[in-house]
C-alpha positions as a Markdown table, in Angstrom:
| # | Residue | x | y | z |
|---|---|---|---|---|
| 1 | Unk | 25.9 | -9.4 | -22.9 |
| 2 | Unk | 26.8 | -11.3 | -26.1 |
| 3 | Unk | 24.0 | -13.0 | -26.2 |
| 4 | Unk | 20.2 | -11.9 | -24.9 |
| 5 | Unk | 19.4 | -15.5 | -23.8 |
| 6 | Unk | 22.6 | -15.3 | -21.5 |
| 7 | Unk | 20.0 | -13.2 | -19.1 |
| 8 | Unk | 16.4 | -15.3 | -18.3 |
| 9 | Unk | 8.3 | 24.4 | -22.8 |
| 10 | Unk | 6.6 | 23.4 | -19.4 |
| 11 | Unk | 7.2 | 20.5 | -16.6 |
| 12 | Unk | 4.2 | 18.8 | -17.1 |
| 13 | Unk | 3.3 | 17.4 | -13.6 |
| 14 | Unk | 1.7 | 13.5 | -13.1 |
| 15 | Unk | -1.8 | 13.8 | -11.1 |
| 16 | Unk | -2.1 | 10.6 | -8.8 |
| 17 | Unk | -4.4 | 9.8 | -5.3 |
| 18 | Unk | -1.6 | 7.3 | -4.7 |
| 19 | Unk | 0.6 | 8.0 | -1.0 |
| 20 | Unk | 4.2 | 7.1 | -1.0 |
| 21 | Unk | 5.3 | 3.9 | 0.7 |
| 22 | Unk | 6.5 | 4.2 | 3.9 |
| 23 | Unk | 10.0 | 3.6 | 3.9 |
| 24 | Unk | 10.9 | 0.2 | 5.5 |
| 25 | Unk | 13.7 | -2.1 | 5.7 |
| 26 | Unk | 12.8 | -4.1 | 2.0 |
| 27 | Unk | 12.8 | -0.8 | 0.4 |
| 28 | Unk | 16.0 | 0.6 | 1.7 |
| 29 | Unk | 17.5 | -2.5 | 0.4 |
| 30 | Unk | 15.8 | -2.2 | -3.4 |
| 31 | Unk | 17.0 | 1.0 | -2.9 |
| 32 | Unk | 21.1 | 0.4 | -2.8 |
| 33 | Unk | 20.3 | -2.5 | -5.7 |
| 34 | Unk | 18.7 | 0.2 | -8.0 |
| 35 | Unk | 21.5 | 2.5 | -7.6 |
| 36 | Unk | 24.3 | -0.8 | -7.9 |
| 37 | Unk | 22.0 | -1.0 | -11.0 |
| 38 | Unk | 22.4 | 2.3 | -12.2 |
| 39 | Unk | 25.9 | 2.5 | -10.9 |
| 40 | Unk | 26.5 | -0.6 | -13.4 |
| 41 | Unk | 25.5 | 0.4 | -16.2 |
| 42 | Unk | 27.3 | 3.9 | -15.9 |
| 43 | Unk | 30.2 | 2.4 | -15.3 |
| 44 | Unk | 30.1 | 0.4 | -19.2 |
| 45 | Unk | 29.6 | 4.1 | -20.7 |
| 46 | Unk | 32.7 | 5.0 | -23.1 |
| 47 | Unk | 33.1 | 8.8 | -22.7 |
| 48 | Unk | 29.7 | 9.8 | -21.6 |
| 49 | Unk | 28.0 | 7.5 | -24.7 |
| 50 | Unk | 25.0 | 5.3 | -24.4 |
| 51 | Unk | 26.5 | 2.0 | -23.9 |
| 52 | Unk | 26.5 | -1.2 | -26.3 |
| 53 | Unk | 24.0 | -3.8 | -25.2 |
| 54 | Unk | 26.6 | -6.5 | -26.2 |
| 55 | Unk | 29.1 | -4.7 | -23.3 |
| 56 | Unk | 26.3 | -5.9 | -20.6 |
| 57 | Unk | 27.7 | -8.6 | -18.6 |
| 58 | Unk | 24.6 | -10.3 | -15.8 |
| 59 | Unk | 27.1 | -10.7 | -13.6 |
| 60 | Unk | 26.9 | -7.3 | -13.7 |
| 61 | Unk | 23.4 | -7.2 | -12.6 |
| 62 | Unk | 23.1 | -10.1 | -10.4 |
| 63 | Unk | 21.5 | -8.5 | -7.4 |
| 64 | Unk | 18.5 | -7.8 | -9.7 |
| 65 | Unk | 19.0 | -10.5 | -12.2 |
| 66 | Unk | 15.5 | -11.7 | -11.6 |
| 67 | Unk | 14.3 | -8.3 | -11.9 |
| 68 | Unk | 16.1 | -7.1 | -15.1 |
| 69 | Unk | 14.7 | -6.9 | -18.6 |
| 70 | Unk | 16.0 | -6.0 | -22.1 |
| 71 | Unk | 13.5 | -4.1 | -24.1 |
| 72 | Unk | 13.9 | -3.1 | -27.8 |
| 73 | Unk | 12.2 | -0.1 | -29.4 |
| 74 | Unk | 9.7 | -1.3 | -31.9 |
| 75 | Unk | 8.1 | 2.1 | -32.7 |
| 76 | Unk | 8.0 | 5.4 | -31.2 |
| 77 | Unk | 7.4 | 5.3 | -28.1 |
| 78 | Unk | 7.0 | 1.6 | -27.8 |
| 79 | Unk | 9.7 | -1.3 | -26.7 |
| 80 | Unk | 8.8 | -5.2 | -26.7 |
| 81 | Unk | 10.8 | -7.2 | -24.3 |
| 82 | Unk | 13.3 | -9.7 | -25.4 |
| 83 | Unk | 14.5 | -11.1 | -22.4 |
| 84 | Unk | 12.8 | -10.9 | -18.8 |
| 85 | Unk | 13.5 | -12.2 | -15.4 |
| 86 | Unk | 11.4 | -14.3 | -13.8 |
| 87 | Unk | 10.0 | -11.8 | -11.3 |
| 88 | Unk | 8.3 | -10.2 | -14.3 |
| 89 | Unk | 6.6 | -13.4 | -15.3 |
| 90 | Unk | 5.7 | -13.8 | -11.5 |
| 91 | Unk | 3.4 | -10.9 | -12.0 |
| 92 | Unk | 2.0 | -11.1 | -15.1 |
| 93 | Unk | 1.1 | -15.1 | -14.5 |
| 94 | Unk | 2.6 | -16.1 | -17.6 |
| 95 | Unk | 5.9 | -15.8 | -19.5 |
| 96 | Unk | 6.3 | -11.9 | -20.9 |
| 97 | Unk | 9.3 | -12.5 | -23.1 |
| 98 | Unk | 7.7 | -10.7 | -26.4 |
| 99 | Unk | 5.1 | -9.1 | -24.4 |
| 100 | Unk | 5.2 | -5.0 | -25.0 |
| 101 | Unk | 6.6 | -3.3 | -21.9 |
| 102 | Unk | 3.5 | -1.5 | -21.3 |
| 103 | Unk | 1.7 | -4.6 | -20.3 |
| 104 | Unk | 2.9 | -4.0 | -17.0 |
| 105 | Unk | 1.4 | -0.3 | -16.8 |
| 106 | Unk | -2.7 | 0.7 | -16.2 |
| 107 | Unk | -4.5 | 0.9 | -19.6 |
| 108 | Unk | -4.8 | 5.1 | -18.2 |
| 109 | Unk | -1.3 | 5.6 | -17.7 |
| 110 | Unk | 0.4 | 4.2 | -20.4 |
| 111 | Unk | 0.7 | 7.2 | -22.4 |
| 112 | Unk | 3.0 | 8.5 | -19.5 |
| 113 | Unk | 4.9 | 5.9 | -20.6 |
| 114 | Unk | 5.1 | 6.4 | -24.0 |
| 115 | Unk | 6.3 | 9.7 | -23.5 |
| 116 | Unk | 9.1 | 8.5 | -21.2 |
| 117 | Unk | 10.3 | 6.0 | -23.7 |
| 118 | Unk | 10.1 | 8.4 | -26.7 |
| 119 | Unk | 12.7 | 10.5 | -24.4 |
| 120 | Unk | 14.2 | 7.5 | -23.7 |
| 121 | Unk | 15.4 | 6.7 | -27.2 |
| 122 | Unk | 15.3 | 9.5 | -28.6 |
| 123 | Unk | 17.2 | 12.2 | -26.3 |
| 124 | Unk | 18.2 | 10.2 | -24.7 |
| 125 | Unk | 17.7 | 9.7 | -21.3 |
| 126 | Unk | 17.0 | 7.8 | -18.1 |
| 127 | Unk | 14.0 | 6.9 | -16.7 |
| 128 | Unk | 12.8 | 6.0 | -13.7 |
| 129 | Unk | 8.9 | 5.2 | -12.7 |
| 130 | Unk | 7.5 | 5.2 | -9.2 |
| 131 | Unk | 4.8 | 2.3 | -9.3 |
| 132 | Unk | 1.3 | 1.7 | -7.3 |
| 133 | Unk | -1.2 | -1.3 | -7.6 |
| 134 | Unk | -3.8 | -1.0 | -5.4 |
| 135 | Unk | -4.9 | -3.8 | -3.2 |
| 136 | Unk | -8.7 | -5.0 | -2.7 |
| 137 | Unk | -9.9 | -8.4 | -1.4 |
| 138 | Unk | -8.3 | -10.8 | -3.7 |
| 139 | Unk | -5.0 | -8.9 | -4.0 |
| 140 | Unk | -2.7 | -7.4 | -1.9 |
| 141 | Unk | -1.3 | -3.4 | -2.7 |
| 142 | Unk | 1.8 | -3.2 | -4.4 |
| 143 | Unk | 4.3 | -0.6 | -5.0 |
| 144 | Unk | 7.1 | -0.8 | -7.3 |
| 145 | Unk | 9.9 | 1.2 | -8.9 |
| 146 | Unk | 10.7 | 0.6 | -13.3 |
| 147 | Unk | 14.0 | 1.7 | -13.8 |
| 148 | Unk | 14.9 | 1.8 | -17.9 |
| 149 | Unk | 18.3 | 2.7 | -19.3 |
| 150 | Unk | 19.5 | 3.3 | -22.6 |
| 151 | Unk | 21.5 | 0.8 | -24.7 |
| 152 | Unk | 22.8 | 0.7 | -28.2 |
| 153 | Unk | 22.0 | -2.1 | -30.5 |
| 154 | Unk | 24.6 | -3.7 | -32.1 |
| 155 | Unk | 24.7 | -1.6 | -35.5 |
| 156 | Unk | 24.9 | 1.3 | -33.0 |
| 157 | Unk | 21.6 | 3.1 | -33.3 |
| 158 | Unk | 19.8 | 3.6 | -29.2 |
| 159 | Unk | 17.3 | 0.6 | -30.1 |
| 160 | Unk | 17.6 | -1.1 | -26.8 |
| 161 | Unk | 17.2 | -0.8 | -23.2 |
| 162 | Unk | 18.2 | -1.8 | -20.0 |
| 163 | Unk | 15.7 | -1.8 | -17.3 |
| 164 | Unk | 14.5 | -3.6 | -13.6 |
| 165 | Unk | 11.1 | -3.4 | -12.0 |
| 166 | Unk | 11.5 | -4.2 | -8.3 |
| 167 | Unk | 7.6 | -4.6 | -6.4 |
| 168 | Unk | 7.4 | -4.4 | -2.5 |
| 169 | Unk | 4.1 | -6.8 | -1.3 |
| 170 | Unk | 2.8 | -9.8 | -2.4 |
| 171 | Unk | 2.1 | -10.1 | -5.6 |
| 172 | Unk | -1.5 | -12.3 | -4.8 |
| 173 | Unk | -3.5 | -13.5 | -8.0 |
| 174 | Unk | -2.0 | -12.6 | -11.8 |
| 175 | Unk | -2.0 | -10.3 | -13.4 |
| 176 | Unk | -0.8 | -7.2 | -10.9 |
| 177 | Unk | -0.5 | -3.7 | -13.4 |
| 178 | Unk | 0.7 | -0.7 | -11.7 |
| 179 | Unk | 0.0 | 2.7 | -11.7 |
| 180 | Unk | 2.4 | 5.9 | -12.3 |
| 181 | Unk | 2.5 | 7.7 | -9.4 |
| 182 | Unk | 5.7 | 9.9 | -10.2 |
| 183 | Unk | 8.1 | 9.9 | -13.1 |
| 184 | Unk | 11.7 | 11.0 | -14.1 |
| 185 | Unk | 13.5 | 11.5 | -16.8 |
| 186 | Unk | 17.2 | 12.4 | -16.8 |
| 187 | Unk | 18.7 | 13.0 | -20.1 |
| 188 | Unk | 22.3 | 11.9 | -20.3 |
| 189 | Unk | 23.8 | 15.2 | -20.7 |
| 190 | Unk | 22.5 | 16.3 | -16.9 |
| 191 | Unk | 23.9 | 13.1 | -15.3 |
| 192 | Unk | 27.2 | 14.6 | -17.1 |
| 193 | Unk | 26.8 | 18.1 | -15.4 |
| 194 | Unk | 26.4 | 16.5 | -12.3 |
| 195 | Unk | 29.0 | 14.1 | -12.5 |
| 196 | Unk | 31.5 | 16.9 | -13.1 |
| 197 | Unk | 29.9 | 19.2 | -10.3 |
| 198 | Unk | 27.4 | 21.4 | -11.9 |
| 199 | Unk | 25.0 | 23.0 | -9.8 |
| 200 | Unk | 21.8 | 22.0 | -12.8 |
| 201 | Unk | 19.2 | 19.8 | -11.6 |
| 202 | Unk | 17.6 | 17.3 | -13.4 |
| 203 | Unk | 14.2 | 18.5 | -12.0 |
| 204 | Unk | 14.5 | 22.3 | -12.8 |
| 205 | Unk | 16.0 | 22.5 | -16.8 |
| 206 | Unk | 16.0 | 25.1 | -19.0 |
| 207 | Unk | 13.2 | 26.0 | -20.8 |
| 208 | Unk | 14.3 | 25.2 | -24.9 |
| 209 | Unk | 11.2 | 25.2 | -26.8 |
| 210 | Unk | 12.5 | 23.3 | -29.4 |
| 211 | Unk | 12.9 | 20.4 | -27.1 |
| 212 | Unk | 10.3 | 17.7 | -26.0 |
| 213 | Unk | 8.3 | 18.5 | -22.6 |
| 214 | Unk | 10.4 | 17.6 | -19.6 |
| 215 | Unk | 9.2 | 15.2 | -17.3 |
| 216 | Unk | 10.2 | 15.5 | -14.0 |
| 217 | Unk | 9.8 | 14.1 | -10.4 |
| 218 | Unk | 6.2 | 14.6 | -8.6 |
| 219 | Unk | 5.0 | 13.6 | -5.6 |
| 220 | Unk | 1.8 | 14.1 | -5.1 |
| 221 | Unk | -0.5 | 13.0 | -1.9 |
C-alpha cells in the first residue's frame, strides 16, 4: 500500500453475560473473508517478519475493503486510525478517519483493549476480538468480530496495523459500540510453531514470568 489514501504469569480470563451468535449463513461467510484476510497478510510476511505497511496492496483485501482499517500506534496501548472503510463510518454515524480505535469499544472494556494493542506492538502479536452490542428498542443487537494485525511503518519500527471489523445485524441509529466478549492474542512466534507443525497452542503458553499476561480465547455464557 504505497499510499494510505489508496484504501477509503496467569491467563487472565474476560468475564461477559454476552451468548455467542448462532452460527448462520452471513457468519460462515465473514468467516472464510477473515481468514482470506489473515491469509493475506501472512502471505506479505518476509521470513516470519511483521510485514511493511507500504507491501499492502487493497486488492489484496478487497473482500473486506469496506471493512479494513489502518491504525497507527500513538502511545502505548493506543492507535488512531488513518484510513477506514466506510462500514466503519456506517457505525459510528460520522467519518472515523483520525478517530482513536477505541471509539468503537464500551467505555468498560476498553482497557481490554489497551492490553491487546500493547501486545500488539509490542510482542508482537495478533489479535482478534469477539464483539457484542446489545439491542433495545431503538437499536437492533449486533455482534461483530475486530481482527488487528501487525504492520511496520516505513522507517521499520511495528508502528502500524492492519485490521477489519465485520458486524452481523443492522446497525439501526449511530453510534453502535461493542462489547468484548472474548479475546485472542497470538504472538507471531506461535503462528510460526504451528505453521511448521508444533503441537503448542496459542491458548495454553508457557508460563515466562518475565513476559506480559497472556490473553487468550474465552467463551463464556
Amino acid at each position: 500500500m504505497a499510499d494510505d489514501r489508496s484504501m477509503t504469569n496467569t491467563p487472565t480470563p474476560l468475564q461477559t453475560t454476552a451468548k455467542p451468535p448462532r452460527k448462520t449463513q452471513a457468519t460462515d461467510t465473514q468467516e472464510r473473508a477473515l481468514s482470506a484476510f489473515l491469509g493475506y497478510w501472512n502471505s506479505m510476511r518476509r521470513d516470519g517478519d511483521v510485514p511493511l505497511r507500504t507491501h499492502i496492496d487493497p486488492r489484496g483485501i478487497e473482500d473486506l475493503l469496506g471493512q479494513a482499517f489502518v491504525a497507527e500506534r500513538v502511545a502505548p496501548g493506543f492507535a488512531r486510525l488513518r484510513i477506514a472503510g466506510a462500514h466503519l463510518s456506517e457505525l459510528m454515524g460520522m467519518e472515523v478517519r483520525g478517530m482513536p480505535l477505541s471509539t468503537f469499544i464500551d467505555p468498560p472494556d476498553r482497557e481490554k483493549l489497551t492490553d491487546a494493542l500493547v501486545e500488539l506492538f509490542e510482542r508482537p502479536a495478533t489479535v482478534r476480538l469477539e464483539l457484542t452490542a446489545p439491542g433495545n428498542l431503538r437499536r437492533p443487537a449486533l455482534t461483530g468480530t475486530l481482527m488487528i494485525l501487525p504492520l511496520r511503518s516505513d522507517l521499520g519500527d511495528i508502528s502500524r496495523a492492519l485490521g477489519c471489523l465485520v458486524s452481523s445485524g443492522t446497525i439501526g441509529p449511530a453510534p453502535r459500540r461493542f462489547r468484548i466478549s472474548s479475546m485472542t492474542c497470538t504472538p507471531l512466534d506461535r503462528i510460526e510453531q504451528n505453521a511448521h507443525g508444533n503441537d503448542a497452542s496459542p491458548q495454553a503458553p508457557a508460563n515466562h514470568p518475565s513476559e506480559r499476561p497472556w490473553l487468550r480465547l474465552v467463551h463464556t455464557t
